[in-house]
C-alpha positions as CSV (number, residue, x, y, z in Angstrom):
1,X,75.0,122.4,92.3
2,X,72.9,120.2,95.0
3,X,73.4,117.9,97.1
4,X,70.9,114.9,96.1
5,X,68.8,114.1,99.7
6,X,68.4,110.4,98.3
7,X,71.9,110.2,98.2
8,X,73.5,107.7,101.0
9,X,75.7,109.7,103.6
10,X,79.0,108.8,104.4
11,X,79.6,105.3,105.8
12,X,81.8,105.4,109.3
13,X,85.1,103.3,108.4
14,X,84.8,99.1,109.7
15,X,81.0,99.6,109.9
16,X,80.1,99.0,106.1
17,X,80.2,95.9,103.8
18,X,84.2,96.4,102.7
19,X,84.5,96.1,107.0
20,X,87.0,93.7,107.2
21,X,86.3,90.5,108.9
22,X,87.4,90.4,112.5
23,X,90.0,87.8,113.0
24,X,89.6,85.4,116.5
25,X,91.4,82.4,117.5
26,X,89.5,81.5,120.3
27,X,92.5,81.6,122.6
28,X,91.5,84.2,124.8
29,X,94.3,85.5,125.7
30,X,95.4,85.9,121.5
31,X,92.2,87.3,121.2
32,X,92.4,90.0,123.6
33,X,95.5,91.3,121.8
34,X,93.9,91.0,118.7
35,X,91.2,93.4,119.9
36,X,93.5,95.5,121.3
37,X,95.2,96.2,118.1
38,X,91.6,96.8,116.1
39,X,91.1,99.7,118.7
40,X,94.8,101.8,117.2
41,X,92.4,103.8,114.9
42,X,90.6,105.0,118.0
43,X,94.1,105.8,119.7
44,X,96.2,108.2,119.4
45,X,99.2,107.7,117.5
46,X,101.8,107.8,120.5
47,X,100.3,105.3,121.9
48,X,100.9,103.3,119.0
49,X,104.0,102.0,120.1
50,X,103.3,101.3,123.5
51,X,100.2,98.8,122.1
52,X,102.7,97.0,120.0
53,X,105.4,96.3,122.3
54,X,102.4,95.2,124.9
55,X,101.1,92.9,122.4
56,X,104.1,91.4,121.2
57,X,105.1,90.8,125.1
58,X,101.8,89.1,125.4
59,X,101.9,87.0,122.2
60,X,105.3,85.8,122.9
61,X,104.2,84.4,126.3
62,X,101.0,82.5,124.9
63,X,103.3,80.7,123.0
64,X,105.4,79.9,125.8
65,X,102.3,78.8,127.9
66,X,100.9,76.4,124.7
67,X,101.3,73.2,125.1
68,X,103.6,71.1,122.7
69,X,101.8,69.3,120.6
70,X,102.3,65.7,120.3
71,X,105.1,64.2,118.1
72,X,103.8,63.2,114.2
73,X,103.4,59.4,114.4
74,X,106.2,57.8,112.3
75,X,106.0,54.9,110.0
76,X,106.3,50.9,111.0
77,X,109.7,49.9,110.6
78,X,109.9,47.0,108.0
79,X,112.0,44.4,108.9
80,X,111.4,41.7,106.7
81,X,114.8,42.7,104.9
82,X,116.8,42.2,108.0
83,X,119.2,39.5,107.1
């Protein structure tokens, strides 16, 4: 049995077309976790950990830095019933 030399060779994982699409939030400070997490696969595993807990420590405090957003306007108050 042979190996057909047409044949495509193996496709590197994340470099293909089933690649999944990297996700960005264009916070940069989000992003950079983000990035940090897509590298795991190069890492080795017991550093796993250590990535996670630095990431969540980051992502808590860029939501503590966000600004609030601004309250939802809230409807005119009709008071053409009053008595």
């Amino acid at each position: 049995m042979s190996e057909d030399p047409q044949a495509p060779g193996p496709v590197e994982p994340g470099t293909g077309a089933d690649a999944p699409e990297q996700v960005r939030t264009g916070v940069e400070s989000v992003d950079a976790v983000i990035a940090a997490v897509e590298e795991l696969e190069e890492r080795p595993i017991e550093e796993h950990v250590g990535v996670f807990e630095t990431a969540q420590d980051q992502l808590r405090r860029a939501l503590d830095t966000q600004q609030p957003s601004p309250p939802a306007p809230q409807p005119p108050v009709d008071r053409s019933q009053s008595s």
